[in-house]
N, CA, C and O atoms as CSV, one atom per row, in Angstrom:
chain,resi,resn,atom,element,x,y,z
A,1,UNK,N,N,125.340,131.256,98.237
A,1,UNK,CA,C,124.222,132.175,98.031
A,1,UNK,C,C,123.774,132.174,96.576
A,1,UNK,O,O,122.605,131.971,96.247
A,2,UNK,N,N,124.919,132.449,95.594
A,2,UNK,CA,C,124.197,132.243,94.289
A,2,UNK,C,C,123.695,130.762,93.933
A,2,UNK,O,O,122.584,130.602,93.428
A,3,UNK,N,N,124.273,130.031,94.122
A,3,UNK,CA,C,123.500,128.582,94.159
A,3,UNK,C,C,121.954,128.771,94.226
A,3,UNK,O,O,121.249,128.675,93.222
A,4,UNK,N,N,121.382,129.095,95.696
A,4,UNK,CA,C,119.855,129.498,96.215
A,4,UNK,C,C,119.376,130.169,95.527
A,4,UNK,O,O,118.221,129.970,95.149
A,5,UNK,N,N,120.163,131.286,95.093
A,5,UNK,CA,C,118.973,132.342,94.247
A,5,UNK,C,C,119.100,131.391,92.543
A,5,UNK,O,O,118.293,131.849,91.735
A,6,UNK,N,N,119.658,130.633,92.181
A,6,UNK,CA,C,119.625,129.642,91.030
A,6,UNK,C,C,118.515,128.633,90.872
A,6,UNK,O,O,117.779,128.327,89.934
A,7,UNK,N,N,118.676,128.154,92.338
A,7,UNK,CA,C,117.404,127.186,92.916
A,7,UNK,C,C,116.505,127.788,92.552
A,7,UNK,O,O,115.694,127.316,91.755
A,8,UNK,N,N,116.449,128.609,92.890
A,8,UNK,CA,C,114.920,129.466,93.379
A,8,UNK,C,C,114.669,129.688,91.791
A,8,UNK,O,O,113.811,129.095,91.138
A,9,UNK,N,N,115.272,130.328,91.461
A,9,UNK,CA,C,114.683,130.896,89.696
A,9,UNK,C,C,114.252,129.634,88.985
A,9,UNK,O,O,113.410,129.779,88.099
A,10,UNK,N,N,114.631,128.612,89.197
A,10,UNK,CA,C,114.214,127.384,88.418
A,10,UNK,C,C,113.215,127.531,88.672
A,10,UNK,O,O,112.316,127.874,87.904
A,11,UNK,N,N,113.101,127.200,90.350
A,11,UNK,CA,C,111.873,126.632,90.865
A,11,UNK,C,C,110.625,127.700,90.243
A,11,UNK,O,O,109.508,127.343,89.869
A,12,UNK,N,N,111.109,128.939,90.255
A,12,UNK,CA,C,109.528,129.995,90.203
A,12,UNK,C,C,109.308,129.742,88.860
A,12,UNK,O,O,108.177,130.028,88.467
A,13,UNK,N,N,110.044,129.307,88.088
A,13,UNK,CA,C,109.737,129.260,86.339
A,13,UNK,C,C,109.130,128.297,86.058
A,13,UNK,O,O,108.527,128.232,84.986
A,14,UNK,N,N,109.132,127.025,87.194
A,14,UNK,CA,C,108.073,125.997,86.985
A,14,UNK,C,C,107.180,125.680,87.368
A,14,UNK,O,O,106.589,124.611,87.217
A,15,UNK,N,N,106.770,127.130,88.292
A,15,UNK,CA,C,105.797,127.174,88.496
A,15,UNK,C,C,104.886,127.643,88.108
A,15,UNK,O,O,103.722,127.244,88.055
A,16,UNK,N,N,105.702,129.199,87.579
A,16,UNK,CA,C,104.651,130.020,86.679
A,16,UNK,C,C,104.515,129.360,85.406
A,16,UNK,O,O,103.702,129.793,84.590
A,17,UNK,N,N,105.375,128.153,85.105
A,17,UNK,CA,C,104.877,127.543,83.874
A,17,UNK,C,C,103.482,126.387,84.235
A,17,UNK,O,O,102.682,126.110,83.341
A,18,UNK,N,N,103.368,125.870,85.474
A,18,UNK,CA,C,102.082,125.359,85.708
A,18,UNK,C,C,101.219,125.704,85.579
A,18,UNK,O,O,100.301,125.122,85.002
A,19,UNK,N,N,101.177,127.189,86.254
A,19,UNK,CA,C,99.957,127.814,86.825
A,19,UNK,C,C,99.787,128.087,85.113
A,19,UNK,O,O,98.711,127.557,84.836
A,20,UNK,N,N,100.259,128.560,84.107
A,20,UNK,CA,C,100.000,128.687,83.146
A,20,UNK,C,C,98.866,127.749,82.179
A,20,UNK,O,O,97.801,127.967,81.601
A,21,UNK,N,N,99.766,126.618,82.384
A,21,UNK,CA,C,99.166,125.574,81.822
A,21,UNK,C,C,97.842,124.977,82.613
A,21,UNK,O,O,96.945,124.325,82.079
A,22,UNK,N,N,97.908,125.274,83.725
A,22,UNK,CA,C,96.414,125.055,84.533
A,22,UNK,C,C,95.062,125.242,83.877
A,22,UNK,O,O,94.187,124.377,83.835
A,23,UNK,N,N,94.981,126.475,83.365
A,23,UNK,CA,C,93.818,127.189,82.914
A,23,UNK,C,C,93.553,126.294,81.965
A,23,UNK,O,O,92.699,125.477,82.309
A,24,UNK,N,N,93.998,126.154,80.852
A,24,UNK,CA,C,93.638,125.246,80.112
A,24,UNK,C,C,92.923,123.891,80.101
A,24,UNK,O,O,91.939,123.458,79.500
A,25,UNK,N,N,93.900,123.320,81.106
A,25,UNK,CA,C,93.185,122.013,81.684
A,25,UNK,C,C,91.827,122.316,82.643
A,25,UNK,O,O,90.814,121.628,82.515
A,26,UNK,N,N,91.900,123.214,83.436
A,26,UNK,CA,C,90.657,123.426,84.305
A,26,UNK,C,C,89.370,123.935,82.806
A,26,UNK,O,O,88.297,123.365,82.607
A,27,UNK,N,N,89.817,124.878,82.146
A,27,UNK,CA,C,88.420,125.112,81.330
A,27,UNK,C,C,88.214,124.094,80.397
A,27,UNK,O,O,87.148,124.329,79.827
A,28,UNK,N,N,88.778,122.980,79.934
A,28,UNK,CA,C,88.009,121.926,79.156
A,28,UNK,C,C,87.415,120.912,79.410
A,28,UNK,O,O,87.753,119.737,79.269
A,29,UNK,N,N,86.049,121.588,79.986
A,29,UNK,CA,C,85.006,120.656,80.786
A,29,UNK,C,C,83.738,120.904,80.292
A,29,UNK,O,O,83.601,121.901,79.582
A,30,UNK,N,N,82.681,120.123,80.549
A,30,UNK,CA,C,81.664,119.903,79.808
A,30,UNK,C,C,80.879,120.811,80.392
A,30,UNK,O,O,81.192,120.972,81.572
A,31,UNK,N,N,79.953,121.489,80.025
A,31,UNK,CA,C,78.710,122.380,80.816
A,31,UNK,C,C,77.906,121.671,80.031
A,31,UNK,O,O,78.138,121.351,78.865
A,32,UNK,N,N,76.572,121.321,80.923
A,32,UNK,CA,C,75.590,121.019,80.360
A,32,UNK,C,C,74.479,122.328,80.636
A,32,UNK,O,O,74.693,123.034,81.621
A,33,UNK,N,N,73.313,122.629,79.763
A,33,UNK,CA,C,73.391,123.947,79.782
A,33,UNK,C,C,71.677,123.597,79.396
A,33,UNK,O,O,71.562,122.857,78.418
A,34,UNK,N,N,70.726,123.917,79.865
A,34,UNK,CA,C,69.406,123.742,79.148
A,34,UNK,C,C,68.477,125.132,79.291
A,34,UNK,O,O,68.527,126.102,80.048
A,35,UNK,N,N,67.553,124.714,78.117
A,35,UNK,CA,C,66.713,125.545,77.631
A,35,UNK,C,C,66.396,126.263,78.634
A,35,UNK,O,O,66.562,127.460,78.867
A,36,UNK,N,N,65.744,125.109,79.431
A,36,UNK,CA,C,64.893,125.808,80.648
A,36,UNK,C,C,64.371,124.484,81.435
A,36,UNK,O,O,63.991,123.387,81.026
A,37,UNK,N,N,64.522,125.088,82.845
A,37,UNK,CA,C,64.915,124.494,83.989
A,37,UNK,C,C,64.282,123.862,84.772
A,37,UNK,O,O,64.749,123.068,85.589
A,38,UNK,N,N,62.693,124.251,84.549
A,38,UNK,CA,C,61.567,124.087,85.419
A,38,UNK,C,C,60.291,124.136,84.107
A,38,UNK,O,O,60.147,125.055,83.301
A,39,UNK,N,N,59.342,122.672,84.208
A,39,UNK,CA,C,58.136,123.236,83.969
A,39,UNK,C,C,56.885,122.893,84.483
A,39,UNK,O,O,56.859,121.691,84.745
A,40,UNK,N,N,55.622,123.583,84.784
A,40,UNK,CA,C,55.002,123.462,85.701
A,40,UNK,C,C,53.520,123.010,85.060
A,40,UNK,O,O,52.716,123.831,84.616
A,41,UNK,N,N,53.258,121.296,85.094
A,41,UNK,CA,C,51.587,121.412,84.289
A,41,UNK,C,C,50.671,122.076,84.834
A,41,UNK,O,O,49.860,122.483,84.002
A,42,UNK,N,N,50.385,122.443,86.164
A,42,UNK,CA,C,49.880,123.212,86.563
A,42,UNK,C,C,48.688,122.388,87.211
A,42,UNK,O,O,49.122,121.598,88.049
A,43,UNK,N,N,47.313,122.349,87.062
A,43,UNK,CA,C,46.478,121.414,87.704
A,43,UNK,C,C,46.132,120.426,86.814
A,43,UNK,O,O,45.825,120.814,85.687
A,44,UNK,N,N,46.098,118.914,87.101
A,44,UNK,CA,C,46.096,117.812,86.493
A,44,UNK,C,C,45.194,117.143,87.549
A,44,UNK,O,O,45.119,117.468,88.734
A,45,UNK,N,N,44.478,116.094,86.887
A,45,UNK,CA,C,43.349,115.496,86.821
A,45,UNK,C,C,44.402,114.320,87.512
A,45,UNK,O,O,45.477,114.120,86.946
A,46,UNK,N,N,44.109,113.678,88.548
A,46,UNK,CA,C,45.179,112.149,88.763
A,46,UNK,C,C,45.029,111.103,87.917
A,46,UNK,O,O,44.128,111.046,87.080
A,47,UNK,N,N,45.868,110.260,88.085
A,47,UNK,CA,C,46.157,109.423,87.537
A,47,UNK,C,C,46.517,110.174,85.609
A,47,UNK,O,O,46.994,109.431,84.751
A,48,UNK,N,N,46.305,111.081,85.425
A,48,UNK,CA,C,46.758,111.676,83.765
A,48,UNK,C,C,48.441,111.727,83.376
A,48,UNK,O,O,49.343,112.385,83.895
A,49,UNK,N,N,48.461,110.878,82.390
A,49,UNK,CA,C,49.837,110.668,82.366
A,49,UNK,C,C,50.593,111.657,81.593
A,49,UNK,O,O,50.680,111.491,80.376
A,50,UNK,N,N,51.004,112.399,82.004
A,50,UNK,CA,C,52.170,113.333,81.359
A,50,UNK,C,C,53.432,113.306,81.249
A,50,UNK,O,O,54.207,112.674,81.966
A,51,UNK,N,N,53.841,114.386,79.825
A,51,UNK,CA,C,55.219,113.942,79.341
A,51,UNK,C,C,56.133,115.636,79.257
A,51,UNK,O,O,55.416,116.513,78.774
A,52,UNK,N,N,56.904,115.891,79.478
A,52,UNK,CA,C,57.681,116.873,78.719
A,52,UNK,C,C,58.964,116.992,78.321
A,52,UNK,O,O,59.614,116.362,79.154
A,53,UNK,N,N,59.742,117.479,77.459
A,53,UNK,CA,C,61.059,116.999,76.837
A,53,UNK,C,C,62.080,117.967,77.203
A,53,UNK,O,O,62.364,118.727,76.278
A,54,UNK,N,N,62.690,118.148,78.249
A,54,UNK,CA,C,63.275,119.285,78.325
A,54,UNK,C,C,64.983,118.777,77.507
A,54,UNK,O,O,65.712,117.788,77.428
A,55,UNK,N,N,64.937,119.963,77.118
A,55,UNK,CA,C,66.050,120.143,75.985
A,55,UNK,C,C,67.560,120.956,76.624
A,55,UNK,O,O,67.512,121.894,77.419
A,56,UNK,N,N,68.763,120.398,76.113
A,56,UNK,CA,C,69.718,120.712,76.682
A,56,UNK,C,C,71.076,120.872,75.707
A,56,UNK,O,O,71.307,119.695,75.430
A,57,UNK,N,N,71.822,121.458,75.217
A,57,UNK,CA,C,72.949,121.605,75.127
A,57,UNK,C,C,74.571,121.292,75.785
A,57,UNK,O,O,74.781,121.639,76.947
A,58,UNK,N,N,75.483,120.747,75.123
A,58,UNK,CA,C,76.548,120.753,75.568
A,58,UNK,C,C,77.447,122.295,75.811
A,58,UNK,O,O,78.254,122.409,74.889
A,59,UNK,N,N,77.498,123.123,76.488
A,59,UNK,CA,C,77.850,124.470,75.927
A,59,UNK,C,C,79.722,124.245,76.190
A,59,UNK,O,O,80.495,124.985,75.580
A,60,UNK,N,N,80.177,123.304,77.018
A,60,UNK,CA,C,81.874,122.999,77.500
A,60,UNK,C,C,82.472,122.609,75.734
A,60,UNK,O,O,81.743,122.315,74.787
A,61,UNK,N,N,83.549,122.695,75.727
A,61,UNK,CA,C,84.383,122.578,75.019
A,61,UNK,C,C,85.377,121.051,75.588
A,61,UNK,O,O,86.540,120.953,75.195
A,62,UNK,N,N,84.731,119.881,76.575
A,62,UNK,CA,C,85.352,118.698,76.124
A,62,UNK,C,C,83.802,117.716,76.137
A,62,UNK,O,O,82.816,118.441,76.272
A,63,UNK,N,N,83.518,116.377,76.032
A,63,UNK,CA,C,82.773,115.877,75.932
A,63,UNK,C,C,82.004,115.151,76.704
A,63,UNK,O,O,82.610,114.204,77.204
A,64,UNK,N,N,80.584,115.259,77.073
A,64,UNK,CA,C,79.664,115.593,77.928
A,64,UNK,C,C,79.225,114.207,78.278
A,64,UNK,O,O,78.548,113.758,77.353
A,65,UNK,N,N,79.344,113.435,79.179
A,65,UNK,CA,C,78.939,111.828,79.070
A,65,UNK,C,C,77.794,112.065,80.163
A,65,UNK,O,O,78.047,112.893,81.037
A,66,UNK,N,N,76.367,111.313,80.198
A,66,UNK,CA,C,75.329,111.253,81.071
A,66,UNK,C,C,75.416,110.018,81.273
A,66,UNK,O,O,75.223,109.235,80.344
A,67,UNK,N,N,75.771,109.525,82.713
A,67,UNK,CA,C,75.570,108.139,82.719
A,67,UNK,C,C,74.422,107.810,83.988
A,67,UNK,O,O,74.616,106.785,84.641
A,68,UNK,N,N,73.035,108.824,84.387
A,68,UNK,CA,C,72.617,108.566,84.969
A,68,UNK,C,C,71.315,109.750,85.362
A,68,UNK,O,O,71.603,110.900,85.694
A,69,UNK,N,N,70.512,109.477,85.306
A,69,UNK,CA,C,69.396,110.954,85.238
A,69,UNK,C,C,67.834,110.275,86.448
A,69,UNK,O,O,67.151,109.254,86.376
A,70,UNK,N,N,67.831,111.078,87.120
A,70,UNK,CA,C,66.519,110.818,88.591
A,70,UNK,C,C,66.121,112.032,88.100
A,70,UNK,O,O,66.686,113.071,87.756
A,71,UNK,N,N,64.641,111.497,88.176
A,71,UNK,CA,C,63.569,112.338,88.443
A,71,UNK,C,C,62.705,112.576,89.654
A,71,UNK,O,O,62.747,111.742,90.559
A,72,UNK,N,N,61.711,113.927,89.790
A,72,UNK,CA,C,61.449,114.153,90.744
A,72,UNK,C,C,60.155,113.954,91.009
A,72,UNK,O,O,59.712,114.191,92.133
């Protein structure tokens, strides 16, 4: 019996030492985060070629790689 309850105390201490260390690893991720989300030219003449720059921030705390951007 004391053996099991020995087992056991290991075991819960390595776990609550995971779950600990989890958080850390789960929050160092990139957010990409922009100005603003949507913009609308509104009525356009066809064929008029338009441009707009929407602007964005890294707001995550590890580093943000874009390897691919579609438009709509």
């Amino acid at each position: 019996m004391k053996k099991n309850v020995i087992c056991y105390t290991v075991f819960m201490k390595k776990i609550i030492l995971i779950l600990l260390l989890f958080p850390t690893v789960a929050w160092a991720q990139p957010a990409l985060e922009f100005t603003t989300e949507k913009h609308d030219f509104g009525n356009v003449i066809q064929g008029t070629q338009l441009e707009y720059t929407f602007e964005f921030i890294n707001a995550g705390s590890d580093e943000l790689i874009i390897k691919e951007v579609n438009t709509s």
